[in-house]
Kinemage of the C-alpha trace (Angstrom):
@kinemage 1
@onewidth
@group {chain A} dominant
@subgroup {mainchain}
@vectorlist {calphas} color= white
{ca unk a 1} P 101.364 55.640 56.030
{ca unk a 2} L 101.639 58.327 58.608
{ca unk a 3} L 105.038 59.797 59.412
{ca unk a 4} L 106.003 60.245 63.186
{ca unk a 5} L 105.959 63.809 62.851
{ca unk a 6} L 102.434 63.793 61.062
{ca unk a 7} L 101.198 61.708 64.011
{ca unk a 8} L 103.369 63.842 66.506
{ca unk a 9} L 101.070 66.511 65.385
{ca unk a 10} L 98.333 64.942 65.081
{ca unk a 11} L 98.276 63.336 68.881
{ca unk a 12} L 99.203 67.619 69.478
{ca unk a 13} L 96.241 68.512 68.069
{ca unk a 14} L 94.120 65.759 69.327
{ca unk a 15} L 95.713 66.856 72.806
{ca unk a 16} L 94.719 70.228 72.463
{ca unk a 17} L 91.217 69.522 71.250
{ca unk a 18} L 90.180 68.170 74.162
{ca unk a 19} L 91.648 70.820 76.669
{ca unk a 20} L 89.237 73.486 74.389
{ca unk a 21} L 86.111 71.081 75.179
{ca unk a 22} L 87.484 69.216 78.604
{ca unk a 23} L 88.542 72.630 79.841
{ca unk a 24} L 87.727 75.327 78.315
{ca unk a 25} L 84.181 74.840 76.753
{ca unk a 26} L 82.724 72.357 79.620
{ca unk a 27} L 84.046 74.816 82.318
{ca unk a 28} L 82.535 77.889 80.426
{ca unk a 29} L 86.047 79.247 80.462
{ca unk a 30} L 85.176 80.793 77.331
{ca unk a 31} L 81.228 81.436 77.059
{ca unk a 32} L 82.333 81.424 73.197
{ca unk a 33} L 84.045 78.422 72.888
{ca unk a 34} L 80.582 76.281 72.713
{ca unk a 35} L 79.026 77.543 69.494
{ca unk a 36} L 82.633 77.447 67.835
{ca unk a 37} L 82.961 73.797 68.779
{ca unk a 38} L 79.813 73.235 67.904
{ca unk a 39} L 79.976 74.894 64.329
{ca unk a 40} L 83.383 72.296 63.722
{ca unk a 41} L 84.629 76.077 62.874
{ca unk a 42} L 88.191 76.171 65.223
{ca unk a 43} L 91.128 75.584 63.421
{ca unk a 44} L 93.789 73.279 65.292
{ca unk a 45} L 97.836 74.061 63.977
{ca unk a 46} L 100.613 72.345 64.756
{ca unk a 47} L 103.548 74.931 64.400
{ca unk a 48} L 106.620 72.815 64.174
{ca unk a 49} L 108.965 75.816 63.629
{ca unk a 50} L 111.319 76.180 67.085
{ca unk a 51} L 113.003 79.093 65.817
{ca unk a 52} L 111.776 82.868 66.431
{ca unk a 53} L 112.091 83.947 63.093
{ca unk a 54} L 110.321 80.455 61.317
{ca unk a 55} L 107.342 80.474 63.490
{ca unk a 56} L 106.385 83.925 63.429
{ca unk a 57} L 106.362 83.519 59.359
{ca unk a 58} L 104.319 80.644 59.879
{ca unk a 59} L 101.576 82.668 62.274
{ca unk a 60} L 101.805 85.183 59.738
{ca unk a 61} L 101.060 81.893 56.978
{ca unk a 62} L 98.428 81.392 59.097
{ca unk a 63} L 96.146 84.692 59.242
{ca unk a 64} L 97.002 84.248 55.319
{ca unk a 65} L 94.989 81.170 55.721
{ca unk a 66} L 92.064 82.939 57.509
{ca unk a 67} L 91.762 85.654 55.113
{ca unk a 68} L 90.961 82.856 52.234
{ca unk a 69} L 88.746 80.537 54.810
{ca unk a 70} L 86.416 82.898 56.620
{ca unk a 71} L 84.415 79.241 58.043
{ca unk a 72} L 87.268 79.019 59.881
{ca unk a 73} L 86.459 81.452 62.552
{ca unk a 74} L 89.529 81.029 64.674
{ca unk a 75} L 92.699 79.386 64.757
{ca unk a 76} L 94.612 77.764 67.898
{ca unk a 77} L 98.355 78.093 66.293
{ca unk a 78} L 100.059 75.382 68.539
{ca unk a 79} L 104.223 75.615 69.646
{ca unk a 80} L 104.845 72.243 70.542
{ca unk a 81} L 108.652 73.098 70.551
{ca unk a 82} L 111.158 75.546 71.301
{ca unk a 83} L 109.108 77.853 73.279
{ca unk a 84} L 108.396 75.504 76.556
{ca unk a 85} L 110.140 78.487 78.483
{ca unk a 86} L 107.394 80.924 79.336
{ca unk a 87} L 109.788 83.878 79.130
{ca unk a 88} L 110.399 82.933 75.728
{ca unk a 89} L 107.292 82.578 75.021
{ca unk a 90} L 106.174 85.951 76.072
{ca unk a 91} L 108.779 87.144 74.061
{ca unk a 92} L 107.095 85.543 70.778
{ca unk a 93} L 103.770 86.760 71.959
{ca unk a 94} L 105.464 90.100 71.642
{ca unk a 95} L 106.848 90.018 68.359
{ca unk a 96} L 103.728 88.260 66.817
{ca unk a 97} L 101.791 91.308 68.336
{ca unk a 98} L 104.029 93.790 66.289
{ca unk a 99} L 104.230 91.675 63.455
{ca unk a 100} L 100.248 91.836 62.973
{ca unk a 101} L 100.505 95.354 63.224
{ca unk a 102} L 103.105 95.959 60.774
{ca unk a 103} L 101.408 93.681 58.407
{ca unk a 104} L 98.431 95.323 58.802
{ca unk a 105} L 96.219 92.695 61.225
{ca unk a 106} L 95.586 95.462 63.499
{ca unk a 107} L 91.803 95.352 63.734
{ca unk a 108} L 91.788 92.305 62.002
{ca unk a 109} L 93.120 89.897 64.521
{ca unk a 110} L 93.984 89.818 68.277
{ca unk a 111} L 95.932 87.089 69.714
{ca unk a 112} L 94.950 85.412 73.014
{ca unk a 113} L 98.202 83.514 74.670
{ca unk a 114} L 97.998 80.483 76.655
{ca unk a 115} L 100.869 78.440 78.120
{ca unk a 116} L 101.516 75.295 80.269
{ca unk a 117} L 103.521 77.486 82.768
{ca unk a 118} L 101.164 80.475 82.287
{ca unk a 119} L 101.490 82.595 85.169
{ca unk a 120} L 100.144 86.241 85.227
{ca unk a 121} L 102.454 89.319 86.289
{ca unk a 122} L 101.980 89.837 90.034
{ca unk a 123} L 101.011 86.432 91.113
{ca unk a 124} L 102.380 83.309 92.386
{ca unk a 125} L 103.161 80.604 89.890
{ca unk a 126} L 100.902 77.751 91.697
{ca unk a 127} L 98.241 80.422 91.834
{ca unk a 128} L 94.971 78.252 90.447
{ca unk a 129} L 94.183 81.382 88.531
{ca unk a 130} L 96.613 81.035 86.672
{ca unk a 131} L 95.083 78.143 85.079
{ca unk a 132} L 92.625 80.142 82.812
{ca unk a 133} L 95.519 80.380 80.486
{ca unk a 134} L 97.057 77.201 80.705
{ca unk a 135} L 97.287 75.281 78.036
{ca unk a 136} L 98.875 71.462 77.087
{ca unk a 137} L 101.819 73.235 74.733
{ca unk a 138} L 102.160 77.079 74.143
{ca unk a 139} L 99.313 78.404 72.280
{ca unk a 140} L 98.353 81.625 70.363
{ca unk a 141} L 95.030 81.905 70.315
{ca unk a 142} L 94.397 83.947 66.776
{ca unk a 143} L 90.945 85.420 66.932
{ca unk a 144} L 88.644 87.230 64.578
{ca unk a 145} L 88.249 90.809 66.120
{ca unk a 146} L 84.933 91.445 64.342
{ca unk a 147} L 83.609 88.511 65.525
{ca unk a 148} L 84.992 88.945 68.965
{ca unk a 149} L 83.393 92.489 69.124
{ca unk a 150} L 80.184 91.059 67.977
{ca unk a 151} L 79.961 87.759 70.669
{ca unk a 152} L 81.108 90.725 73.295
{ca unk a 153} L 78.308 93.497 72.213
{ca unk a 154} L 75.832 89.938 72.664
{ca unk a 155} L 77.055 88.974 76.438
{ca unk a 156} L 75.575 90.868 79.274
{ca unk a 157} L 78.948 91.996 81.021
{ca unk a 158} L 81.775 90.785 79.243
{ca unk a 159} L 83.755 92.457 81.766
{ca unk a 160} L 83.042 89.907 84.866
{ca unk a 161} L 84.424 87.013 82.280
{ca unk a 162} L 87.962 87.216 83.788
{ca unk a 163} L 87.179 87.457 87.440
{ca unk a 164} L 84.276 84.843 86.974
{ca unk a 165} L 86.889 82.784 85.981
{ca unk a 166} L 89.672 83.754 88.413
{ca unk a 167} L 87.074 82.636 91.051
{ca unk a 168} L 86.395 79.583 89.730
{ca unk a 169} L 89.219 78.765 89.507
{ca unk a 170} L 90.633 79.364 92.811
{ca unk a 171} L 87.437 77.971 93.998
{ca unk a 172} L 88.645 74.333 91.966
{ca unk a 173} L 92.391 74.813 93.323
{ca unk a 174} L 95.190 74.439 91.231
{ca unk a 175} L 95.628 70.143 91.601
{ca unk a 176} L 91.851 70.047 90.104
{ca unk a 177} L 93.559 71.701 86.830
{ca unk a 178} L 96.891 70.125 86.735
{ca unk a 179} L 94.596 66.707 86.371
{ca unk a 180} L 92.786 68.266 83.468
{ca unk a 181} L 95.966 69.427 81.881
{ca unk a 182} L 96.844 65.844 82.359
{ca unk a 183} L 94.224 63.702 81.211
{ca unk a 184} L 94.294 66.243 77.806
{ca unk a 185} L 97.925 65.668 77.081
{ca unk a 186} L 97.800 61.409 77.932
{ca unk a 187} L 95.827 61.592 74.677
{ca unk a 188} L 96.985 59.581 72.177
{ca unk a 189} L 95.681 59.044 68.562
């Protein structure tokens, strides 16, 4: 029998799952996100470390992982708690950054961040745009940097990607989002 944490994490996962092909994938948010669904080859973890220290070990347990399961193309490592405060958040983001670089990721891996309160620097916080990085619970997006070069060198103007999907976005307004955020998270298992 499942324990509530298992299912906790499960349901997380689940949740998560279908923001990537609710969101992200049906909305072309990421033209990349398609032929990873398709291939089964994203990786969904639940962190359930809420201290600073404990979950950046367990990112770093995680490209550990990678480096042994190269069909796992990409990971979505998953904060459920202790990092609900953007700021906070950021402030991992930071410190993971370093920490692949001391460890010697640099190259290897690049992390993409999302957030439920993702806001970028500059803009107001119920700016729609802000919901190409939103996420159901903070998210680092690990990513295979080869790969990433290669899907880039492949797409004619990877450059327009991020104001393609500022547009959009606007274009869909901010309560269009805020549903799909919502119908991902009432997910249950």
């Amino acid at each position: 029998m499942a324990t509530d944490s298992m299912m906790g994490s499960q349901t997380i996962a689940a949740q998560t799952q279908a923001w990537v092909k609710e969101v992200i994938m049906k909305y072309n948010i990421c033209p990349f996100a398609r032929r990873e669904v398709e291939r089964d080859s994203i990786r969904y973890t639940v962190c359930e470390q809420s201290r600073m220290d404990t979950a950046l070990q367990a990112l770093l347990d995680e490209c550990q992982y990678l480096d042994k399961h190269p069909q796992a193309e990409t990971s979505l490592f998953i904060l459920p708690r202790g990092f609900e405060g953007f700021h906070l958040y950021l402030d991992l983001l930071a410190f993971a950054e370093q920490l692949l670089f001391e460890e010697g990721y640099e190259g290897v891996y690049q992390l993409a961040s999302f957030h439920p309160d993702y806001c970028f620097e500059g803009e107001a916080q119920d700016d729609a745009a802000n919901y190409t990085n939103r996420a159901p619970y903070p998210t680092l997006h690990i990513i295979r940097e080869a790969s990433m070069e290669q899907a880039l060198a492949e797409y004619d103007d990877p450059e327009s990607i991020p104001e393609r999907n500022i547009a959009f976005a606007r274009r869909k307004g901010s309560e269009f989002f805020a549903k799909l955020l919502q119908n991902c998270l009432s997910r249950k298992l």
